[in-house]
N, C-alpha and C positions, 0 to 999 in steps of 0.2 A: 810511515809517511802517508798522509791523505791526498786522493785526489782530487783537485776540486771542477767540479761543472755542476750544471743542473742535470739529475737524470731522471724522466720523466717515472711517474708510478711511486718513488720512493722520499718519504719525508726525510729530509737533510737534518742532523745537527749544526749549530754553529760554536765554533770556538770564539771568544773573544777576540782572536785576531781577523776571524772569519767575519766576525759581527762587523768589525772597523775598515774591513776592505771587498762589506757585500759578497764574500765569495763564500757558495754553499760548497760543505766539505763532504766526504762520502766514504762509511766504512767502507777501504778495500773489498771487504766480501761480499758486498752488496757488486759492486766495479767487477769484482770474478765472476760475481752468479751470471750478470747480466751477459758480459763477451762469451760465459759458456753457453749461454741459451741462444746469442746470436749465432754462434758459431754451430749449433745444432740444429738450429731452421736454415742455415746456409747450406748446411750438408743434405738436411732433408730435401731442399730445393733441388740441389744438382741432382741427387738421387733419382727424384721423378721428373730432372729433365732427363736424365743419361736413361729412365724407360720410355717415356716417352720418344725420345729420338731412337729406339731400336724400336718400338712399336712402328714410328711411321717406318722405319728402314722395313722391316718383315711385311707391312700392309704394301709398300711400292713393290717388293718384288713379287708379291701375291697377284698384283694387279697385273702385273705384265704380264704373269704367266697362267694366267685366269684368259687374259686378250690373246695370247699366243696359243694355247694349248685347250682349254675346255670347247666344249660343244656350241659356244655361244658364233666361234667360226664354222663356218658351214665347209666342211673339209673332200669333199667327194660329190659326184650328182653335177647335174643343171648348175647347181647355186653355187659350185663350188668358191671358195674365195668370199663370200656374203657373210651378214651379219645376219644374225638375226635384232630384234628391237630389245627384246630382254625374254629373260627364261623362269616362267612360272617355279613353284620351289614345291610345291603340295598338292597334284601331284605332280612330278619333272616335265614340263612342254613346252615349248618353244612355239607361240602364237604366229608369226608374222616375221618375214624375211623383207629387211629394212632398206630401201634405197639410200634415205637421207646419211644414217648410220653407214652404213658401207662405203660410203664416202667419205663421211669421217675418218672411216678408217684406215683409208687408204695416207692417209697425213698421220692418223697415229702408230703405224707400223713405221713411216718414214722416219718419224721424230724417236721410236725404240731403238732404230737401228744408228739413225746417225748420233742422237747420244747416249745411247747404252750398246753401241757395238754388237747388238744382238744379231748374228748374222740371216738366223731363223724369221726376223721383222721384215727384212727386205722383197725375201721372197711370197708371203702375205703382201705384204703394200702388193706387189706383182701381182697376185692373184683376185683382190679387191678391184685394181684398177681393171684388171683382164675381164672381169664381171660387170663391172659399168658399163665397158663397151658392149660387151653381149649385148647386154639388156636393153641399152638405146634403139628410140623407134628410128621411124625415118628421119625425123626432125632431128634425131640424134636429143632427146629426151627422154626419162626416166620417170614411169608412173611410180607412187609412192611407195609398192612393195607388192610381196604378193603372202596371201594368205595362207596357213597352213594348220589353222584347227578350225575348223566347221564354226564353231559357236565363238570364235573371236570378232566382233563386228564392231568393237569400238572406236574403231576409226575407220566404218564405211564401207564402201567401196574400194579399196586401194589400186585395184585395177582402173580408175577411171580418173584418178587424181592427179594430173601434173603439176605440183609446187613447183617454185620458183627458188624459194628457200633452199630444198633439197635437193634440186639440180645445181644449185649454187654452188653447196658444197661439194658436191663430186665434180665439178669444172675444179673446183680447187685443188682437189686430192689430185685430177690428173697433173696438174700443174708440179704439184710438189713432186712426184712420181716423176715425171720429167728431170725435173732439176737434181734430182739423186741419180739417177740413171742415166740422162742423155740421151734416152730412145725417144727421136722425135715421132714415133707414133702416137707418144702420150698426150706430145704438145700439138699436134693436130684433133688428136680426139676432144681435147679442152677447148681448143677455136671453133671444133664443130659446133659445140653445148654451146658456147658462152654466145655463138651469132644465133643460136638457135632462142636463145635466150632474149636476145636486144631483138629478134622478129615479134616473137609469140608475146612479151611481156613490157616491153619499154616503146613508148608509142611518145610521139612530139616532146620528145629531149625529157622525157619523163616517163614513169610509170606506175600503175593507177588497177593495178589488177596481179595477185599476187596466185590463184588459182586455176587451171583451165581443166579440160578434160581430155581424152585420148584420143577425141578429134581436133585437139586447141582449139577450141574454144572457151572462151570466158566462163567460167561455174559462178554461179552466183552462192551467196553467202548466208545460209540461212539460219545461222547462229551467230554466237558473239564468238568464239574461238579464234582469238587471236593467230595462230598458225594460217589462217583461211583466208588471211585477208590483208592489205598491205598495211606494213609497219614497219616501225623503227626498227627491228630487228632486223629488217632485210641489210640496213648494213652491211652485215657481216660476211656481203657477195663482195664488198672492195678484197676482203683478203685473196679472191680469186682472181678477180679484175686488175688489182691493181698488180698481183704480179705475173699474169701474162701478159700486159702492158709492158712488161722490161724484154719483153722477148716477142714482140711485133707490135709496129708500129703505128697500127690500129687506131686514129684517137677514143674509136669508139668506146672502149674497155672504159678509159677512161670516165667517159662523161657520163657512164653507166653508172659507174663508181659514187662519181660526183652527185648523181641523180639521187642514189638511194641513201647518200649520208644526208643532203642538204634535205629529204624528206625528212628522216630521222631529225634533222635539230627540230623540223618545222610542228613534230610531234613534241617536244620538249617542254616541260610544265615549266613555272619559274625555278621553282625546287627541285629543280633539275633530274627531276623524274622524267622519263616517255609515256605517252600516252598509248596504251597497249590494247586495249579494249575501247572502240567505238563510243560515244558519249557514255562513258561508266569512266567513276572514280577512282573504279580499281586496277592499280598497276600491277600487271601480271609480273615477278621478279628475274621469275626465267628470259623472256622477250627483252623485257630490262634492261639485262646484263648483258647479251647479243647486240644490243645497240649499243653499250659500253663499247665490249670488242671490239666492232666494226669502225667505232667512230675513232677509238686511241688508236687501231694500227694504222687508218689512213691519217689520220694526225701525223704522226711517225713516218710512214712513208711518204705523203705528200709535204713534207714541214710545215703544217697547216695547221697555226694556233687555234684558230676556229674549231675544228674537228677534234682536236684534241682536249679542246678545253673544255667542247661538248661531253666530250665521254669520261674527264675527270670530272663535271661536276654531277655527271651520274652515277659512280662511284662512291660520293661524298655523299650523295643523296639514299644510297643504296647502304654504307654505312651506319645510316641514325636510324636503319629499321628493325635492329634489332627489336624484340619484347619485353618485355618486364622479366622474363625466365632466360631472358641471354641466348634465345630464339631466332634466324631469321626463316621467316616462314616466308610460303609461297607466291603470297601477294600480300599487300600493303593495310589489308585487315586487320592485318597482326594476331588475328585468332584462329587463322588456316593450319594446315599443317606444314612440318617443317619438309624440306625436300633437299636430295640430296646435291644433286645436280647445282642448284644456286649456292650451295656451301662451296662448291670447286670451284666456281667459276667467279666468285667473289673471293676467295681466297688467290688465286693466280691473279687477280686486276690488282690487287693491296700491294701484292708483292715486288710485282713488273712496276707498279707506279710510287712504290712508297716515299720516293723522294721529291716527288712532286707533292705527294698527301701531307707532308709534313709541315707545310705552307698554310696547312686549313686544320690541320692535332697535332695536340703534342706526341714526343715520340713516344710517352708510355701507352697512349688511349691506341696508339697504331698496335704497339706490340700485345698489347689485352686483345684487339683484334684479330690479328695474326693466329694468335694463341687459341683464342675463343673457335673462331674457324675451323684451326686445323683440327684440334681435339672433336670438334664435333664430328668432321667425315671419318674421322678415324671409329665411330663408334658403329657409322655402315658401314663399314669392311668388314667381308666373313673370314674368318681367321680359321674355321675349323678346318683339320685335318681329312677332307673330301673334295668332292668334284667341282664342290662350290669356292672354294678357298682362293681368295682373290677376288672374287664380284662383291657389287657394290648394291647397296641396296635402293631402290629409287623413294620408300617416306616408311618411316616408322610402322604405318603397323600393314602395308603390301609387302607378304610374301614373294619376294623374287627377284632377283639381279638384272643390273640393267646395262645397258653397252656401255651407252656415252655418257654417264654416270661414273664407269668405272675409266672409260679415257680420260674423264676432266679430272676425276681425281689424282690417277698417275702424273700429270703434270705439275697438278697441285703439290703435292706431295714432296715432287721430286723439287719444285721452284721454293716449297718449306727448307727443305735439307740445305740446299745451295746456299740460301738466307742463313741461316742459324751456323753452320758450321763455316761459314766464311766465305764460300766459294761463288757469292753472286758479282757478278764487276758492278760497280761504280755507274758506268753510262750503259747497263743490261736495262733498255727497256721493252725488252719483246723476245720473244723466242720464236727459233726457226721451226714450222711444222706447229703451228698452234692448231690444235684441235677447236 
């Protein structure tokens, strides 16, 4: 007995009877080859999802135990409890002991322990945050690091630099630190920063100056380097603002908050890009996606379509830049290199928001996304069997592992698994402790 359909690739016989009722008919064995070959690219498929999904499982636990355990924590000494910014690979050194990073990390130990139970995480967050406080001057502010190889000068002076940015984030880390522990020491050393912040940086319900130096005063800007100068990405201080806002009654926090998003849309192209470089066309990807961040979680916290709609249509925009090679590089050139950092942090916004993305792609162009992303950070993770195993590498052809490269990716990573094997809910759009 024939089966009849059209099956694409193979010329049909017709029977007479086939002829008088248009229906093409199909040697059986043609019908068997075909569902045996479907049947063999299906299993191929699972195959290399079931390694890939144990690939990312071994690169998530590499990363945590890379951030727990390698040299990149500064584990004894002055610094104890610090990060460093990232660790040279040829020969092994450690440049620069990171404020901005150390703050981070204090949110990425917190988010280890409250969702992977790691009880060794808690006591890190403790030690990071116990180091912020050290290190705060009188204003109760943090110059940007301190140096520790002679001939490292790429980023200046560090002694002389107060960002706004990087106090931002360690106001945040104390905050989290707080909220896991209940030691209001934490929560007052964050009020100290965050007033210390709205004195020296937020002047007539705005603010307009994103650098000072170790006497506060204003530094002026004598490059294009986006980190140096206010921008869209300062957002990403509501994460701080807006939740010690739920624990005093400050409105200040608030309107801080409110100040550095509503700058953020006011940087916003139509194309829903930010404008991250001073009259230049080129959007830096990193800055970018910080103003993503900042603008989707006060969306979400404040129920502020406005703000949210800001940083999905940044998302959407950040989306279509891939390259011709399925590349997203570093800025909007498309011929930069690729970096690792914007791979995690566009990967985590896809996945926290994808039910909203789905209103502007369809579901496959998401899941090629999803896919495209994740495989790529996976191919910076050091896998080898040494002291490196678990760091992440910051661009293709720099030797050397980086902090918050390998924190963005652990979340990423872990927000991929949740996704694919089931376990992300429905109304997840944000996670507790975002790096």
């Amino acid at each position: 007995m024939s089966l009849s359909f059209k099956l694409h690739g193979i010329e049909p016989t017709k029977s007479k009877k086939a002829i008088q009722l248009e229906i093409y008919t199909v040697n059986p064995l043609y019908v068997s080859t075909f569902f045996m070959i479907k049947k063999t690219f299906n299993a191929m498929d699972k195959s290399k999802g079931q390694k890939i999904n144990q690939l990312s499982q071994n690169a998530l636990r590499a990363n945590v135990e890379w951030l727990l355990n390698s040299d990149i924590k500064i584990k004894t000494g002055i610094d104890k409890g610090a990060l460093y910014g990232w660790k040279y690979l040829d020969p092994p050194s450690y440049p620069f002991v990171y404020s901005e990073i150390t703050g981070y990390a204090i949110s990425c130990y917190s988010w280890i322990y409250s969702e992977l139970r790691q009880e060794k995480a808690l006591e890190a967050a403790k030690q990071a945050a116990e180091w912020v406080i050290r290190k705060m001057d009188s204003e109760h502010l943090l110059v940007a690091g301190y140096r520790r190889l002679d001939t490292f000068t790429e980023k200046g002076d560090l002694s002389n630099q107060i960002y706004l940015f990087d106090n931002g984030m360690g106001m945040n880390g104390l905050v989290n630190i707080f909220r896991l522990t209940g030691n209001e020491k934490f929560l007052t050393e964050a009020r100290n920063m965050a007033d210390s912040l709205v004195k020296h940086f937020f002047k007539n319900s705005t603010f307009n100056v994103a650098l000072i130096d170790k006497l506060h005063r204003p530094k002026r800007v004598l490059n294009s380097k986006w980190s140096a100068a206010a921008g869209p990405h300062h957002s990403k201080l509501s994460f701080g603002l807006l939740t010690l806002s739920k624990y005093d009654d400050n409105p200040i926090y608030k309107k801080f908050s409110d100040s550095v998003c509503e700058y953020a849309i006011s940087l916003q192209n139509s194309d829903g890009s930010f404008a991250t470089i001073f009259n230049s066309n080129i959007i830096q990807m990193h800055p970018h996606l910080y103003a993503c961040e900042g603008l989707v979680y006060s969306g979400i916290f404040l129920s502020s379509e406005e703000y949210f709609r800001a940083g999905l249509r940044g998302i959407i925009w950040a989306v279509h830049q891939f390259n011709d090679k399925g590349v997203l590089t570093k800025d909007n050139s498309k011929s930069s290199t690729e970096q690792s950092d914007i791979i995690s942090q566009l990967l985590r916004l896809v996945i926290l928001c994808h039910s909203h993305l789905l209103r502007f792609f369809d579901r496959s162009t998401l899941t090629d996304t999803i896919d495209n992303l994740h495989e790529r950070i996976l191919t910076y993770c050091i896998l080898s069997n040494d002291v490196n195993r678990g760091g992440i590498k910051y661009q293709p052809n720099l030797a050397s592992t980086c902090s918050w490269c390998t924190m963005f990716c652990m979340q990423a990573l872990w927000l991929w698994w949740k996704k694919t094997n089931g376990k992300l809910k429905k109304d997840e759009r944000w996670i507790d402790y975002f790096v």
